[in-house]
C-alpha positions, 0 to 999 in steps of 0.5 A: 589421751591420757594425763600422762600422755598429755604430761610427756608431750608437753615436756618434750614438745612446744607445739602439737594439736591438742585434739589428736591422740598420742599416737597420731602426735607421735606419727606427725612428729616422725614425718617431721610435720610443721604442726609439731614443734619440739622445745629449742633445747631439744631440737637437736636431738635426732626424732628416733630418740626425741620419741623415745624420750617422750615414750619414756617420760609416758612410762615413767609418769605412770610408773610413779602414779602406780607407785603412789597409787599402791602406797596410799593402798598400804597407808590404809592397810595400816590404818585399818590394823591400828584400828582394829587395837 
């Protein structure tokens, strides 16, 4: 599983087996399975939107990794221009 797969199931969720992959978390959550418990403050919301939260976290987490990813590439584009001086 992936860091940020992991990051979003742990934002989202309490309890979920640590050894499945996301996908199958995914699907014991949909069947409403035992083995998966939701954080109290969000069990009210229905499962279709839950996932789609924990989806959106997954996304967001890796939007902002990217993100940093191609501003530290620009960081040393700059320090291999000033270099050049």
């Amino acid at each position: 599983m992936k860091h940020s797969q992991r990051f979003a199931l742990n934002e989202w969720l309490s309890e979920y087996p640590r050894e499945l992959s996301y996908d199958e978390v995914i699907d014991l959550l949909r069947e409403e399975d035992e083995l998966v418990a939701v954080w109290s403050w969000f069990e009210r919301l229905p499962t279709h939107e839950l996932i789609e939260n924990i989806d959106n976290t997954f996304l967001h987490f890796e939007a902002v990794v990217e993100g940093m990813q191609k501003g530290l590439g620009q960081l040393e584009e700059v320090d291999d221009v000033t270099s050049d001086l």
